[in-house]
Biopython code that builds the backbone (N, CA, C, O; Angstrom):
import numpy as np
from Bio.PDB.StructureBuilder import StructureBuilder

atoms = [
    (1, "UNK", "N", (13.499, 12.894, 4.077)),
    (1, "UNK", "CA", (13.084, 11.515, 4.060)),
    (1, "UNK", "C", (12.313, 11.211, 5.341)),
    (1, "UNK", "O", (12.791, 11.326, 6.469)),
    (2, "UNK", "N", (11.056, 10.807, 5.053)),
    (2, "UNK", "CA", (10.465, 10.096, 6.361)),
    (2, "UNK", "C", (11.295, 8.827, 7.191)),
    (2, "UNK", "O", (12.046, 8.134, 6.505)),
    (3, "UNK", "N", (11.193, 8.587, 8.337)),
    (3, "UNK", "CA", (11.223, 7.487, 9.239)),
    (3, "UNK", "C", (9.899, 6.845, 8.738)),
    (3, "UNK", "O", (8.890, 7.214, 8.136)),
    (4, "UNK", "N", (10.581, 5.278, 9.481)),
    (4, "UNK", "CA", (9.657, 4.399, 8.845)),
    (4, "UNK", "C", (8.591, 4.574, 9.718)),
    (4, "UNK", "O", (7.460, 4.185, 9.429)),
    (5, "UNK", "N", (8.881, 5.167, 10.831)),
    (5, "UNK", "CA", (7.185, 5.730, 11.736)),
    (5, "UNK", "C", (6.733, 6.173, 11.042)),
    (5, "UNK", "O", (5.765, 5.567, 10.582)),
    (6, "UNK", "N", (7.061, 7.485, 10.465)),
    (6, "UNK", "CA", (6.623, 8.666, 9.632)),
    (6, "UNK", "C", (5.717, 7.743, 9.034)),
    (6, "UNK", "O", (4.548, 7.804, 9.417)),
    (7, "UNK", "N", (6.162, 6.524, 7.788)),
    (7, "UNK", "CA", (5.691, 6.494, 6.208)),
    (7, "UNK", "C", (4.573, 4.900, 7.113)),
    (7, "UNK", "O", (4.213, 3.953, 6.414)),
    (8, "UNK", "N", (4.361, 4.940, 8.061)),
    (8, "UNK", "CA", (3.527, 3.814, 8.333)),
    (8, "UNK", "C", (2.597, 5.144, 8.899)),
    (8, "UNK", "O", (1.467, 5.027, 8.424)),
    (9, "UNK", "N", (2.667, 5.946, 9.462)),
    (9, "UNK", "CA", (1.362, 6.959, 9.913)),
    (9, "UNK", "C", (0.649, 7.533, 8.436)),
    (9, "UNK", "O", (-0.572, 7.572, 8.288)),
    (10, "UNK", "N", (1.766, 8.026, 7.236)),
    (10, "UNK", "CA", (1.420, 8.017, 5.689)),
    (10, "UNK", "C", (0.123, 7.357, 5.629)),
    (10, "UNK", "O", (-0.997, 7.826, 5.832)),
    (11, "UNK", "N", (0.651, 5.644, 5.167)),
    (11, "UNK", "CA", (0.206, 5.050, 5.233)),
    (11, "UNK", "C", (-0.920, 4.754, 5.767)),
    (11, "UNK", "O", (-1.980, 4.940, 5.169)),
    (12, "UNK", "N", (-0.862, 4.357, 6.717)),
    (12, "UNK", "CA", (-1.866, 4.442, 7.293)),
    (12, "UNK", "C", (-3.493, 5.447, 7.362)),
    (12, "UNK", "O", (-4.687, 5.157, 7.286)),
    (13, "UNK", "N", (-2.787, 6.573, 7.526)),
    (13, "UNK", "CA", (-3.967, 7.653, 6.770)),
    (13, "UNK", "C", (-4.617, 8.136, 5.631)),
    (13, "UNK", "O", (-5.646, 8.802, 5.511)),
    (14, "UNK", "N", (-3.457, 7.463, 4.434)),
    (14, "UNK", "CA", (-3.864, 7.416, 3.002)),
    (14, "UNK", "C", (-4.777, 6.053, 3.018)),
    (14, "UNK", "O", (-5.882, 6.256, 2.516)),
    (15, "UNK", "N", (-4.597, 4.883, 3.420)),
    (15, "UNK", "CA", (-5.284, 3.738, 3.880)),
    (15, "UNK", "C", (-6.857, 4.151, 4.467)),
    (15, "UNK", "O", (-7.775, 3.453, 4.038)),
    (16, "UNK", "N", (-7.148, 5.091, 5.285)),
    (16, "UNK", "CA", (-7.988, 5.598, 6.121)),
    (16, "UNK", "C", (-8.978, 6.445, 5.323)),
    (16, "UNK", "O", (-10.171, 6.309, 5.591)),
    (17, "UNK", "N", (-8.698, 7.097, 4.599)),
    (17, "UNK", "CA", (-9.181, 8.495, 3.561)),
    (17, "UNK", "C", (-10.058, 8.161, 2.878)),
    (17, "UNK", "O", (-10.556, 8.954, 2.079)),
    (18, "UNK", "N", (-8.407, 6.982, 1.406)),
    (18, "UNK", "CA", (-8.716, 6.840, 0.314)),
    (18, "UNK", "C", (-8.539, 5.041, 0.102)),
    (18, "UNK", "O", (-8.102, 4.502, -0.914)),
    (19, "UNK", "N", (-9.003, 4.350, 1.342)),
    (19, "UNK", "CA", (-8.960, 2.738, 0.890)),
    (19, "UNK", "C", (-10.555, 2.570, 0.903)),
    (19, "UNK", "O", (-11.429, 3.399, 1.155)),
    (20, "UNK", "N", (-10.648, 1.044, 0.499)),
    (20, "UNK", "CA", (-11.673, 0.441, 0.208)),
    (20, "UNK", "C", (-13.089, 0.982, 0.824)),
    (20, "UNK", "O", (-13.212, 1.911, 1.623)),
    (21, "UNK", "N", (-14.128, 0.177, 0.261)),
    (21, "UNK", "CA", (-15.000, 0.093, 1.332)),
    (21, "UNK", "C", (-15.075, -0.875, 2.426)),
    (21, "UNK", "O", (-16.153, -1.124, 2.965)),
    (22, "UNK", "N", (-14.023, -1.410, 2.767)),
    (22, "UNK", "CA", (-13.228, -1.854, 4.047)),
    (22, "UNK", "C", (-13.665, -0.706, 5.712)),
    (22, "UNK", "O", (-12.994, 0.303, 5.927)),
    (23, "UNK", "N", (-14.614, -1.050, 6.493)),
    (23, "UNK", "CA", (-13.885, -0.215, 7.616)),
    (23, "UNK", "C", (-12.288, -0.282, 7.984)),
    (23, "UNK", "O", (-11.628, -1.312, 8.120)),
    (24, "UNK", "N", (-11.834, 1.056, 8.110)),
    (24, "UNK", "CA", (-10.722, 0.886, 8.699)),
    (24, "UNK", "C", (-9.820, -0.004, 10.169)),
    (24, "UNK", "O", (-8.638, -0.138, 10.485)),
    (25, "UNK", "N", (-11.352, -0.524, 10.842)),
    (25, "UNK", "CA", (-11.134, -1.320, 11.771)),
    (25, "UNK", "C", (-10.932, -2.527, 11.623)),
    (25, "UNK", "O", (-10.498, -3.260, 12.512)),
    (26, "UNK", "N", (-11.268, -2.933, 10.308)),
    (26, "UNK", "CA", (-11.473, -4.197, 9.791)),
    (26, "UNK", "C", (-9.571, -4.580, 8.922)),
    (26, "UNK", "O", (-9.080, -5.632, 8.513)),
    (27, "UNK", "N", (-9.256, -3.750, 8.952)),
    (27, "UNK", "CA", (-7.391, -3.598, 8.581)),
    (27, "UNK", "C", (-6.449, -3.537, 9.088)),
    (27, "UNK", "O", (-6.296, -2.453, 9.652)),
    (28, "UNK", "N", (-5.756, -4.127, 9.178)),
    (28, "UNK", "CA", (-4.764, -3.773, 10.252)),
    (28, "UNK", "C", (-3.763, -2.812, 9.789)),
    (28, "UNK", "O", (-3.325, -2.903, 8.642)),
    (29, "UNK", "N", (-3.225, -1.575, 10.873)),
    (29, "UNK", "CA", (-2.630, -0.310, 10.372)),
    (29, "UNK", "C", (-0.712, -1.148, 9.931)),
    (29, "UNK", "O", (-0.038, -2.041, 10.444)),
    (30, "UNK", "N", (-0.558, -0.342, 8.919)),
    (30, "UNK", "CA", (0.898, -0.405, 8.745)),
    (30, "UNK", "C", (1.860, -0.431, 9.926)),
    (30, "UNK", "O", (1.410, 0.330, 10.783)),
    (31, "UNK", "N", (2.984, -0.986, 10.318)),
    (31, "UNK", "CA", (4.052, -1.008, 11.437)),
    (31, "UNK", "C", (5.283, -0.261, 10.871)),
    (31, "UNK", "O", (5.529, -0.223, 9.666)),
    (32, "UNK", "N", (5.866, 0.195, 11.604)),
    (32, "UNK", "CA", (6.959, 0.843, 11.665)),
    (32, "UNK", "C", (8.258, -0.045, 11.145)),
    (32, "UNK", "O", (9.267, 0.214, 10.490)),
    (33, "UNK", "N", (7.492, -1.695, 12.028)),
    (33, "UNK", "CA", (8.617, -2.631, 11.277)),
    (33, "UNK", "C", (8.093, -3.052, 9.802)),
    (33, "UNK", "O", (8.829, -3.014, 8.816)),
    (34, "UNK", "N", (7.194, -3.322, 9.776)),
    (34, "UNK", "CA", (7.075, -3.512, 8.525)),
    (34, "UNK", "C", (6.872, -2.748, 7.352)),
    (34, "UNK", "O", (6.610, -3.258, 6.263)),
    (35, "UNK", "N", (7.017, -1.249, 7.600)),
    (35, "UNK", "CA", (7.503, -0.463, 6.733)),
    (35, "UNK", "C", (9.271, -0.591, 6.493)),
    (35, "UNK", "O", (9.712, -0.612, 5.344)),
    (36, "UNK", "N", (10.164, -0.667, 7.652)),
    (36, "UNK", "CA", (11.329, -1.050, 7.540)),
    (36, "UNK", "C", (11.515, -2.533, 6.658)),
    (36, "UNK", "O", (12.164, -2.670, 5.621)),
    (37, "UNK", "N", (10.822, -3.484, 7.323)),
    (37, "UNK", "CA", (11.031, -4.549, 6.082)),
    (37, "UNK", "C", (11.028, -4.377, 5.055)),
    (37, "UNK", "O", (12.188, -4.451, 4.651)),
    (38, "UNK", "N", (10.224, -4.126, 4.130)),
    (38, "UNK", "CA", (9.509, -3.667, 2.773)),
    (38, "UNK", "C", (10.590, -2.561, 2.458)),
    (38, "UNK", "O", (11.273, -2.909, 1.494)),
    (39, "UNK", "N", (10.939, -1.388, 2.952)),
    (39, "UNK", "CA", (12.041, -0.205, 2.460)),
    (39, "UNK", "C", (13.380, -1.343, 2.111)),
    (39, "UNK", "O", (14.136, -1.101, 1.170)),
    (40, "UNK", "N", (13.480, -2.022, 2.585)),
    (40, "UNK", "CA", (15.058, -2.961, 2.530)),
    (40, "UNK", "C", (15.037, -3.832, 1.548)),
    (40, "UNK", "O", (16.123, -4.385, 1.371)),
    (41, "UNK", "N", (13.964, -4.233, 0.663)),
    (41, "UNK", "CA", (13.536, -5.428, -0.537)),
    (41, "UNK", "C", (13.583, -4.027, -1.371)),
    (41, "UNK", "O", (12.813, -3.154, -0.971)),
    (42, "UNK", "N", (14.481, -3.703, -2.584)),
    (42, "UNK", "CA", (14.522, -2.691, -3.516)),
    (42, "UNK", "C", (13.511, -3.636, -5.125)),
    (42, "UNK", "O", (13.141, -4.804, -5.244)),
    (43, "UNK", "N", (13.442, -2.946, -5.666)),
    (43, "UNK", "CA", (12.224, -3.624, -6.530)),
    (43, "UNK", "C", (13.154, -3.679, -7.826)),
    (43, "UNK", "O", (13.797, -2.718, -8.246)),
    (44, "UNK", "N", (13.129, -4.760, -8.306)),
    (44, "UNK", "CA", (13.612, -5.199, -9.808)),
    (44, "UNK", "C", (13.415, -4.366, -10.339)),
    (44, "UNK", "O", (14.240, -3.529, -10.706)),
    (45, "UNK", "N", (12.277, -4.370, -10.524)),
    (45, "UNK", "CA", (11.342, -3.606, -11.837)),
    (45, "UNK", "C", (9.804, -2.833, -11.263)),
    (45, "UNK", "O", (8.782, -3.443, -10.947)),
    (46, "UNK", "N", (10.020, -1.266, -11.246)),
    (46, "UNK", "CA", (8.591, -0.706, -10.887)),
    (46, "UNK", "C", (7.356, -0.916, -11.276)),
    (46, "UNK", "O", (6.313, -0.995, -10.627)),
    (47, "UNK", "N", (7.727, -1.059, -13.180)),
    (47, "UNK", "CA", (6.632, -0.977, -13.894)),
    (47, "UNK", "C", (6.032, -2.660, -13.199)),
    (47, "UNK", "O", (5.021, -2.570, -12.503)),
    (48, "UNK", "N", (6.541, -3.888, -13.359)),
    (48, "UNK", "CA", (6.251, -5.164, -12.959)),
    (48, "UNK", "C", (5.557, -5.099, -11.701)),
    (48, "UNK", "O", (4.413, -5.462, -11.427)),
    (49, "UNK", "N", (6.486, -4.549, -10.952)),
    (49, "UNK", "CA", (5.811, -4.134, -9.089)),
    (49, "UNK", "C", (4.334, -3.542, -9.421)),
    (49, "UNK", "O", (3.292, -3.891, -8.866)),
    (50, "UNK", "N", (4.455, -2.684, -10.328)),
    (50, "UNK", "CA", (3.352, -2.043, -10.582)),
    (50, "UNK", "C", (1.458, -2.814, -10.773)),
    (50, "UNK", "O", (0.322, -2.847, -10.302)),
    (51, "UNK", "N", (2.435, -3.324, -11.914)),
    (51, "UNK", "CA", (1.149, -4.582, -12.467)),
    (51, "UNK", "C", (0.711, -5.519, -11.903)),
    (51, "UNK", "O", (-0.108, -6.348, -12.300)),
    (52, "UNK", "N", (1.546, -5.384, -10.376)),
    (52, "UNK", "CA", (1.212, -6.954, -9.894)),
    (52, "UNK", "C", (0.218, -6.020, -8.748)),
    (52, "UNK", "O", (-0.960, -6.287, -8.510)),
    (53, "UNK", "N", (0.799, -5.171, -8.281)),
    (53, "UNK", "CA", (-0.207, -4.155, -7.054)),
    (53, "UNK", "C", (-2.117, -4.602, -7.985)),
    (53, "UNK", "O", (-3.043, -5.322, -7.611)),
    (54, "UNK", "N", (-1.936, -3.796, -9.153)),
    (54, "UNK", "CA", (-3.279, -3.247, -9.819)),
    (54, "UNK", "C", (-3.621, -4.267, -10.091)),
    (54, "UNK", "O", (-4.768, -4.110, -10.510)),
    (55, "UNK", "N", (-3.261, -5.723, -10.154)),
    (55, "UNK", "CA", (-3.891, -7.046, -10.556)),
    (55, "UNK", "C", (-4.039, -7.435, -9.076)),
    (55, "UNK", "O", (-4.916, -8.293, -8.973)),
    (56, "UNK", "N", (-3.610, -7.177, -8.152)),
    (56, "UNK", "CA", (-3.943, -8.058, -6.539)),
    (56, "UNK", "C", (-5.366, -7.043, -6.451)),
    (56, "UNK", "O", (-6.482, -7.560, -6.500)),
    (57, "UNK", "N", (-5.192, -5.601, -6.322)),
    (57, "UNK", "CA", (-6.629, -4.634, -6.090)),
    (57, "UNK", "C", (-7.341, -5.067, -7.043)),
    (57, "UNK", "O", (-8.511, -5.115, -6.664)),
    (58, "UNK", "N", (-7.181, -5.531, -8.476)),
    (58, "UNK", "CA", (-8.799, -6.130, -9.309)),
    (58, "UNK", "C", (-9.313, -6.967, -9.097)),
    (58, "UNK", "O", (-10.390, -7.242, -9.626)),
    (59, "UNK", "N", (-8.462, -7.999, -7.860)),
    (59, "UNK", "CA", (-9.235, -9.445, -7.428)),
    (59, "UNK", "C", (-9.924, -8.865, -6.233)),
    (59, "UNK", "O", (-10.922, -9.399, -5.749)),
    (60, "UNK", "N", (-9.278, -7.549, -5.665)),
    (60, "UNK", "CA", (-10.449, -7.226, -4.514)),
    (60, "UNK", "C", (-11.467, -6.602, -5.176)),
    (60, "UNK", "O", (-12.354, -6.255, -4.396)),
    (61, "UNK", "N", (-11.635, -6.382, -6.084)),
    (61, "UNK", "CA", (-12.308, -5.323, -7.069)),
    (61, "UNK", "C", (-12.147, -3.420, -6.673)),
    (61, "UNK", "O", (-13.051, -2.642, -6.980)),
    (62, "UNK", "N", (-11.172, -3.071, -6.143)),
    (62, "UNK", "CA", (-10.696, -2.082, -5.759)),
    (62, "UNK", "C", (-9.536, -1.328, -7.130)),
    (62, "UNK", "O", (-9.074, -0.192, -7.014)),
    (63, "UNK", "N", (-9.349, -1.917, -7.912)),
    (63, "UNK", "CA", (-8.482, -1.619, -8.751)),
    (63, "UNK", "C", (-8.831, -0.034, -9.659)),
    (63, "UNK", "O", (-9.993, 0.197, -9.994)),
    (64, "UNK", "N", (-8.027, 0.680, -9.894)),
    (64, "UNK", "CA", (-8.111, 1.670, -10.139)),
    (64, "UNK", "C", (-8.034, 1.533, -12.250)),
    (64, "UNK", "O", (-7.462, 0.679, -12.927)),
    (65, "UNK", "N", (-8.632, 2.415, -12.581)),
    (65, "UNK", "CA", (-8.855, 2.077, -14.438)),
    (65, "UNK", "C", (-7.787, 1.761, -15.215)),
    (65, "UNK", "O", (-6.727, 2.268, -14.846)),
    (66, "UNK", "N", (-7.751, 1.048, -16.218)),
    (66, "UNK", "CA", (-6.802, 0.434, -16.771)),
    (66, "UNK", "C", (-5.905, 0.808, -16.985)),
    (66, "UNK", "O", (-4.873, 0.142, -16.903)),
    (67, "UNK", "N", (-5.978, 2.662, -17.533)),
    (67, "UNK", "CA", (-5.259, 3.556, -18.064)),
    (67, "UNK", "C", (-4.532, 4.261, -17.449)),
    (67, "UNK", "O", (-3.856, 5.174, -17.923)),
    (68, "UNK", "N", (-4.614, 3.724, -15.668)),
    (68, "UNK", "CA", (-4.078, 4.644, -15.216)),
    (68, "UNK", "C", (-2.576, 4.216, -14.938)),
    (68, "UNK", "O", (-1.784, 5.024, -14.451)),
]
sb = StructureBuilder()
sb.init_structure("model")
sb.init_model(0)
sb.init_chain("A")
sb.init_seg("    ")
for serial, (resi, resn, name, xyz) in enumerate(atoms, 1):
    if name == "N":
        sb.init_residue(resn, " ", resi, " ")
    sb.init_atom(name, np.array(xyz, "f"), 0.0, 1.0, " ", f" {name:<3s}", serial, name[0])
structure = sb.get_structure()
């Protein structure tokens, strides 16, 4: 299991790679605390968590195909 350092450097570099056409300077990097926040809120429902991620990225127009 990563530390929440670990999964905010993740983060952060998957952010860096494979995010927007956003400069990465223009984002602010993931925190260590706020990877700890977020790990401590367990999710109702994935599939729901899910749909709500891919509907916030289609208002950036970043959203990945319907099917996926």
């Amino acid at each position: 299991m990563l530390s929440d350092a670990q999964l905010a450097e993740v983060l952060n570099w998957i952010a860096g790679h494979f995010g927007a056409d956003q400069p990465a300077a223009a984002v602010s990097p993931f925190t260590a605390q706020e990877v700890a926040a977020h790990r401590r809120m367990p999710m109702a429902s994935v599939q729901a968590t899910r749909r709500e991620v891919v509907k916030e990225l289609a208002a950036t127009g970043s959203a990945p195909a319907e099917d996926y």
